[in-house]
C-alpha positions as CSV (number, residue, x, y, z in Angstrom):
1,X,228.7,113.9,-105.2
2,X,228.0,114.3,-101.3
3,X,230.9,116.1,-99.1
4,X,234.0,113.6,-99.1
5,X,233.6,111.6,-95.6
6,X,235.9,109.9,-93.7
7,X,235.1,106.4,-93.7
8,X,236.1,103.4,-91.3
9,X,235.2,100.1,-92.4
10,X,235.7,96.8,-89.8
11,X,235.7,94.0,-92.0
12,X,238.0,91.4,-90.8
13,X,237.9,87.9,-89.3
14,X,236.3,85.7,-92.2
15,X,236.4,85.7,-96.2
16,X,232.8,86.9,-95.3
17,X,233.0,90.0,-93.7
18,X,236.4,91.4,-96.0
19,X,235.5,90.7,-99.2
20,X,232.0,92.9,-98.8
21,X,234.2,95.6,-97.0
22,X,236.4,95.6,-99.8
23,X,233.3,96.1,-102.5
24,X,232.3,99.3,-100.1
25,X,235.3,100.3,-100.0
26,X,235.9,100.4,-103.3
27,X,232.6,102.0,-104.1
28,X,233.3,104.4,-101.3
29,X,236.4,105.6,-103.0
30,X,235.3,105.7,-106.3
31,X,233.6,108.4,-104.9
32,X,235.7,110.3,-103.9
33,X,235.6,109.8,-99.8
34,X,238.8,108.6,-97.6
35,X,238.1,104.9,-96.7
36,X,240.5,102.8,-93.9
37,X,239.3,99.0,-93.5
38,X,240.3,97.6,-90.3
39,X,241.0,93.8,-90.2
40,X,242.3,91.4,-87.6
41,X,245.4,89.4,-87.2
42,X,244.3,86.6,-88.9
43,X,246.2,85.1,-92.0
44,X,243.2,84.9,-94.3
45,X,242.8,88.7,-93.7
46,X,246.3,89.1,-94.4
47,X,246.9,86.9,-97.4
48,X,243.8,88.5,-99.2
49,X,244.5,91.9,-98.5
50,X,247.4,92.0,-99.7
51,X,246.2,92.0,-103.6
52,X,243.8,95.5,-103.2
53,X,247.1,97.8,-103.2
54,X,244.7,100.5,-103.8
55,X,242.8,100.7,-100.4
56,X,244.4,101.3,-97.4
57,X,244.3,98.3,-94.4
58,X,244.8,98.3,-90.7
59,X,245.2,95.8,-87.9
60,X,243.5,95.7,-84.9
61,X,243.6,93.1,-82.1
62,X,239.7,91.0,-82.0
63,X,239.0,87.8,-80.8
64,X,235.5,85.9,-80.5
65,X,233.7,86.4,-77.3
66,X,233.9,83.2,-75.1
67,X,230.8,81.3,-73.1
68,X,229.7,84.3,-70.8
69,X,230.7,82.2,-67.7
70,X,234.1,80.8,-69.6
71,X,237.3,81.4,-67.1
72,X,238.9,83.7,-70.1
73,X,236.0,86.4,-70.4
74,X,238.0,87.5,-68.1
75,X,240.9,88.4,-70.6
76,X,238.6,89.2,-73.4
77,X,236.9,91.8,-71.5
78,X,240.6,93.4,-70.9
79,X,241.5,92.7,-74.7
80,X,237.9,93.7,-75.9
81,X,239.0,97.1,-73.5
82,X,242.4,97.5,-75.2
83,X,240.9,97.2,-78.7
84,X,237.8,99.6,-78.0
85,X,240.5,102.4,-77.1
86,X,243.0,101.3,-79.8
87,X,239.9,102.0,-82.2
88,X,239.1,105.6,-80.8
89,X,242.7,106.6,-81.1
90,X,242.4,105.2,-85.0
91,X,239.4,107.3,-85.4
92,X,241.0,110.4,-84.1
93,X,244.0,110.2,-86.5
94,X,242.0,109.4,-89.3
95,X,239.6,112.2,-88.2
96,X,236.5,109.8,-88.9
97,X,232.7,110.6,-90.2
98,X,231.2,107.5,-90.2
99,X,232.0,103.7,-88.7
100,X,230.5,100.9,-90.6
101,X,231.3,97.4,-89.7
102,X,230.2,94.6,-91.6
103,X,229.7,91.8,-89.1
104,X,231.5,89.2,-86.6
105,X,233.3,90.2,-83.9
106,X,235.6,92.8,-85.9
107,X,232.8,95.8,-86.0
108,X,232.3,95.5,-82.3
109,X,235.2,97.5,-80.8
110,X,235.2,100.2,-83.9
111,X,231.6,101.0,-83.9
112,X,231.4,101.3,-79.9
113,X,234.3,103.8,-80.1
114,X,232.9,105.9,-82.6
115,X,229.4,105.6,-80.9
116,X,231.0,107.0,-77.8
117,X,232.3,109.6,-79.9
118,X,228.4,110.8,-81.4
119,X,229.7,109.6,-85.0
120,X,227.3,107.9,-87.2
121,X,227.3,104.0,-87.0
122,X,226.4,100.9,-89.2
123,X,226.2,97.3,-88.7
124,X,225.8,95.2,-91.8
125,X,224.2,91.9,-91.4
126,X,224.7,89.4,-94.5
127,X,223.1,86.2,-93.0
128,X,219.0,85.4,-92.2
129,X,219.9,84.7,-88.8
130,X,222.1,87.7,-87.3
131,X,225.1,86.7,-84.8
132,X,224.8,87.7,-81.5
133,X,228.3,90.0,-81.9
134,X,225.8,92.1,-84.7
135,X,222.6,91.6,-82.5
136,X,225.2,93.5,-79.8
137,X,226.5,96.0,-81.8
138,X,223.2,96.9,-83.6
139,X,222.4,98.4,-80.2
140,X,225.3,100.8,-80.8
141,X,224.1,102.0,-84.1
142,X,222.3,104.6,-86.0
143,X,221.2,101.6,-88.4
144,X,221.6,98.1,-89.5
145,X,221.8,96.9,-92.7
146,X,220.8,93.5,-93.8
147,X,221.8,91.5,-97.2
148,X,218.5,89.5,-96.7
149,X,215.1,90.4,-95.7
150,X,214.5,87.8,-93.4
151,X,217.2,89.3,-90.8
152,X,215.0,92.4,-90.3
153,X,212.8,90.9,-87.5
154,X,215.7,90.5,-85.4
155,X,216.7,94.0,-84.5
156,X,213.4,95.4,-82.7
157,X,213.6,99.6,-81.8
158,X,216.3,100.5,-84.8
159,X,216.2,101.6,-88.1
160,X,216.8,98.7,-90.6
161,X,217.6,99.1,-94.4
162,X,218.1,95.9,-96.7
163,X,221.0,96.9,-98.9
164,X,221.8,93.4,-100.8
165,X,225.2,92.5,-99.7
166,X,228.0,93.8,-102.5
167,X,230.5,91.9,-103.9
168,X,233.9,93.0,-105.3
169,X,234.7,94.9,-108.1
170,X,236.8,92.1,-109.9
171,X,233.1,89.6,-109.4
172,X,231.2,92.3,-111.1
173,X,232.3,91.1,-114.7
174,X,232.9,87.5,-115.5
175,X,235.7,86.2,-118.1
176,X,234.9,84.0,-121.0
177,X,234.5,80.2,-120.2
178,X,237.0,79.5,-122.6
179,X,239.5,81.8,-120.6
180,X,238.6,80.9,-117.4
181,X,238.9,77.1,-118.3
182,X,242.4,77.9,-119.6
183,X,243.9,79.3,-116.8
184,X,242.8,76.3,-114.8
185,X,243.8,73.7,-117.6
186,X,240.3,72.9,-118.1
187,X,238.5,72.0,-121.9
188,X,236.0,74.1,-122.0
189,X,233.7,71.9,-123.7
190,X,233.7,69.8,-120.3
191,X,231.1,70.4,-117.0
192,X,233.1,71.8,-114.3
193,X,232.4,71.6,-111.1
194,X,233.6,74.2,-108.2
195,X,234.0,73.2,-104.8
196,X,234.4,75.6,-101.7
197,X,234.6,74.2,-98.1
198,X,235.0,77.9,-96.3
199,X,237.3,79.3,-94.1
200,X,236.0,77.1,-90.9
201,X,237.4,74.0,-92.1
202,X,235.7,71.5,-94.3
203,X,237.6,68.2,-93.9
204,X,234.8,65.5,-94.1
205,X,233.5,68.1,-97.3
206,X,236.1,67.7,-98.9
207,X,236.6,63.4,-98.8
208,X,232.8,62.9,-99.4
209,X,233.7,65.3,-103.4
210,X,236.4,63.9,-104.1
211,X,234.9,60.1,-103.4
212,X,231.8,61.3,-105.2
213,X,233.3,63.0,-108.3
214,X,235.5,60.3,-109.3
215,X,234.7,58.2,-112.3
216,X,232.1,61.0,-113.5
217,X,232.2,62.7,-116.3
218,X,232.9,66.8,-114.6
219,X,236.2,68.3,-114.1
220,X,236.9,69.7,-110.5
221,X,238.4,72.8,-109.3
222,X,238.4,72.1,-105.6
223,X,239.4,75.0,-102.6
224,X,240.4,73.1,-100.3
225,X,241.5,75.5,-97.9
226,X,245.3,75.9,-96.5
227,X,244.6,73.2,-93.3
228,X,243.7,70.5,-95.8
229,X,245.6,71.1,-99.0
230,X,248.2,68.9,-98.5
231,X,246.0,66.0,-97.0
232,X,243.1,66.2,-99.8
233,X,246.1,66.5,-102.6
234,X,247.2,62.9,-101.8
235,X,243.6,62.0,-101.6
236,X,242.9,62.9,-105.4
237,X,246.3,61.8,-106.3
238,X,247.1,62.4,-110.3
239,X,243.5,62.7,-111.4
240,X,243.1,63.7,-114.4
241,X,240.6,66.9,-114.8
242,X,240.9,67.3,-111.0
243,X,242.9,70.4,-109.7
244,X,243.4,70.9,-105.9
245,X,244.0,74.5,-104.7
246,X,244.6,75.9,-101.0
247,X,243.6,79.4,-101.9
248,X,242.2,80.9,-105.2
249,X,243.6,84.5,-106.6
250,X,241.0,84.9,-109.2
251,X,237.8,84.0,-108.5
252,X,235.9,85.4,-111.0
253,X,237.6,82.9,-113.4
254,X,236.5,80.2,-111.2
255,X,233.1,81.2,-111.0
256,X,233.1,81.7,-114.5
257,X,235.1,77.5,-115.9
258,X,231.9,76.3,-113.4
259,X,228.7,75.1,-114.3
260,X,227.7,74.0,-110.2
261,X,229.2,74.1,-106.9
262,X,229.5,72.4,-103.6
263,X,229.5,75.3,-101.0
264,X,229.0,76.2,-97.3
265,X,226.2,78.7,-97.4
266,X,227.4,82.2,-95.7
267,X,226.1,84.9,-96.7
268,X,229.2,86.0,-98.9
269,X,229.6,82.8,-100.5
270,X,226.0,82.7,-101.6
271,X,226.0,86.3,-102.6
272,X,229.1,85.4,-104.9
273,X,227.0,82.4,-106.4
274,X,223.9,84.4,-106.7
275,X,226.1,87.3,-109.3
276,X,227.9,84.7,-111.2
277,X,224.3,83.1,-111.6
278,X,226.1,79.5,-110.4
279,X,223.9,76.9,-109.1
280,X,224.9,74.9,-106.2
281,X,224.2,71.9,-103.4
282,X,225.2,73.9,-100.4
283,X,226.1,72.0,-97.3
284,X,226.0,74.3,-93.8
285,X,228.7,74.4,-92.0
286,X,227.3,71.7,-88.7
287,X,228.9,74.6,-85.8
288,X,227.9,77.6,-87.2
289,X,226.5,79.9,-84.7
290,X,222.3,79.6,-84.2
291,X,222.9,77.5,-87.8
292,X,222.5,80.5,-89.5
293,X,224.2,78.7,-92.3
294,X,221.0,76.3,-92.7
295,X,218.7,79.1,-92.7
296,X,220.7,81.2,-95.6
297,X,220.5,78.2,-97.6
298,X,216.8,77.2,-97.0
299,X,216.5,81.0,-98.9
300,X,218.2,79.8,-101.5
301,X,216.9,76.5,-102.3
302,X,213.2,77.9,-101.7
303,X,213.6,80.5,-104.6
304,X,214.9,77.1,-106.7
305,X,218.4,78.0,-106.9
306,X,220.4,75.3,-105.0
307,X,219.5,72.1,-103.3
308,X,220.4,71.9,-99.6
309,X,221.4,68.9,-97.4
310,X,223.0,68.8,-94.3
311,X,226.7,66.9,-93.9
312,X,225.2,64.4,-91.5
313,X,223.3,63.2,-94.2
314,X,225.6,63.6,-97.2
315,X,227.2,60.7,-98.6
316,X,229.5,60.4,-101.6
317,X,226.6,58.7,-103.7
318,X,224.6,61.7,-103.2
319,X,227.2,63.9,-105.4
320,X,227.7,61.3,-107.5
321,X,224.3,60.9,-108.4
322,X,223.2,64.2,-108.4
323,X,226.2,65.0,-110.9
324,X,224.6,62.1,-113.1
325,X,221.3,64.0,-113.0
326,X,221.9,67.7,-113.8
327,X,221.6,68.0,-117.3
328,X,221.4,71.4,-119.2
329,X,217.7,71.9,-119.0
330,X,218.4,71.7,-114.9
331,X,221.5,73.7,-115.0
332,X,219.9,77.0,-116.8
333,X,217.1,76.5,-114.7
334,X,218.4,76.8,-111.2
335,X,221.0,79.6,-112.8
336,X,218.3,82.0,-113.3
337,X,216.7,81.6,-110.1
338,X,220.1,82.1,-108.8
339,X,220.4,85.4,-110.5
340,X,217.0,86.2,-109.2
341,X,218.4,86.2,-105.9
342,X,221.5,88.6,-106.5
343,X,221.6,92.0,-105.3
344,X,224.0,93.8,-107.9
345,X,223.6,97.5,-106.5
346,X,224.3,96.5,-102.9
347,X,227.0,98.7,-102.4
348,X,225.9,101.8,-104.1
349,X,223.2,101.4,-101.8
350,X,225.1,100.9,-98.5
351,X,227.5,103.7,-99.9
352,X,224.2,106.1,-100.4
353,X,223.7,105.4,-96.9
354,X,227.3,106.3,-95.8
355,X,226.7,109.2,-97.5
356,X,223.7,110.0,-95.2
């Protein structure tokens, strides 16, 4: 093993910036080296932290930067100020190697701190399209590090190294169908279908499923998310085989009761699909940022492993139908192209890089 470093990793804001931190950090550790993730206020930071007792987490205050003529830049240059010194003092105490941040506008303040300090810097970029918060930080670092090839061309004049992006430990190995099935209430002996809207909100999403699934023949194991758990709940009503939840603990046994999903398509969500080998329709979320979303899943449904269509054009006879058409032959298929796509050593890589 390399000398133990002192590792801080900014991974807050979304599902998809965490739950990648979390797999480095728990790579990182594994070998030996001092790890502290830093997060951001928000709940879903909070709420899935709070399982990985094992690593150690830290708040720091990060918000989006607004329109660049918006009356509150402002107060985000101020905050964005407060933060950047907030994160040197953090580095300081903690005595910090090495800053990595793995994208969105969490990794900003931590890596320009530690840059200012001469440390060694990372940006990790897990979609096709970068976001301008990476394209800004990348300027900041001694490297970027992409999921997907495709990102490369966008940061000209630095060092770029694809890396995959990782996924947790607990994703690494799948449970049995039949146990997964049973901790959801499922027959295993049924076609499951998973649904996940994402973190950004997925209300039309969600009514077009559960008008499509109904009367078919698949079971449904529907995220919802927290803002519209309660509303999609009374939608399905007492459907048999149907089971609404706002947040799911244990995803590898979701992944594992499914046989195809309805997704968004960031980069986390895909990455997750592509190492449980779980075909899917993804949808892009319509706001995301440069539609980055639309070109991760165009990746995906090129190498034959999903079928994309945008939410303008979905309709609830479009799930239904395509439910009625995926038949085993299909399914196994468009599994092993989405196996192709997986990256399983993406954090041993990224930690061989911390490692330097």
């Amino acid at each position: 093993m390399s000398k133990s470093q002192k590792v801080i990793i900014a991974c807050g804001g979304t599902g998809g910036h965490l739950f990648p931190g979390i797999a480095v950090a728990q790579e990182l550790k594994a070998r030996g080296h001092k790890v502290l993730l830093l997060i951001s206020e928000k709940k879903i930071d909070a709420q899935a932290s709070k399982k990985y007792e094992g690593l150690r987490f830290e708040t720091v205050r990060a918000i989006a930067k607004p329109p660049t003529f918006s009356l509150k830049m402002c107060s985000f240059l101020w905050g964005l100020r407060k933060t950047i010194k907030q994160c040197g003092l953090i580095i300081e105490r903690e005595e910090a190697n090495v800053i990595l941040g793995m994208g969105g506008f969490t990794s900003f303040p931590p890596v320009v701190a530690g840059a200012k300090k001469g440390l060694r810097t990372y940006v990790h970029e897990s979609n096709a399209i970068p976001g301008r918060s990476n394209r800004m930080t990348a300027k900041r670092c001694t490297a970027v590090l992409v999921g997907l090839e495709e990102a490369s061309t966008y940061f000209p004049n630095i060092e770029v190294i694809h890396t995959g992006t990782p996924v947790r430990d607990e994703l690494e190995k799948l449970p049995s169908r039949q146990e997964a099935c049973e901790q959801f209430g499922f027959d295993p002996l049924k076609k499951t279908l998973l649904v996940m809207g994402g973190s950004q909100g997925a209300r039309r999403l969600n009514e077009l499923v559960a008008e499509g699934t109904e009367g078919t023949a698949w079971q449904v194991l529907h995220l919802a998310g927290q803002a519209d758990f309660e509303r999609l709940s009374g939608q399905v009503g007492k459907r048999d085989g149907y089971k609404v939840l706002a947040f799911c603990e244990n995803m590898a046994a979701a992944y594992a009761a499914s046989d195809f999903c309805v997704a968004r398509s960031g980069a986390s969500s895909l990455t997750e699909l592509s190492h449980a080998g779980l075909p899917a329709l993804l949808v892009p979320f319509p706001y995301a940022a440069d539609d980055h979303q639309t070109a991760n899943a165009r990746v995906f449904e090129k190498a034959g492993a999903a079928v994309l269509t945008q939410e303008r054009d979905l309709e609830a006879k479009t799930i239904t139908d395509m439910l009625a058409e995926l038949n085993e032959g299909h399914l196994e298929s468009m599994s092993d192209s989405m196996r192709d796509l997986a990256d399983p050593d993406a954090a041993t890589q990224i930690a061989n890089v911390i490692e330097g």
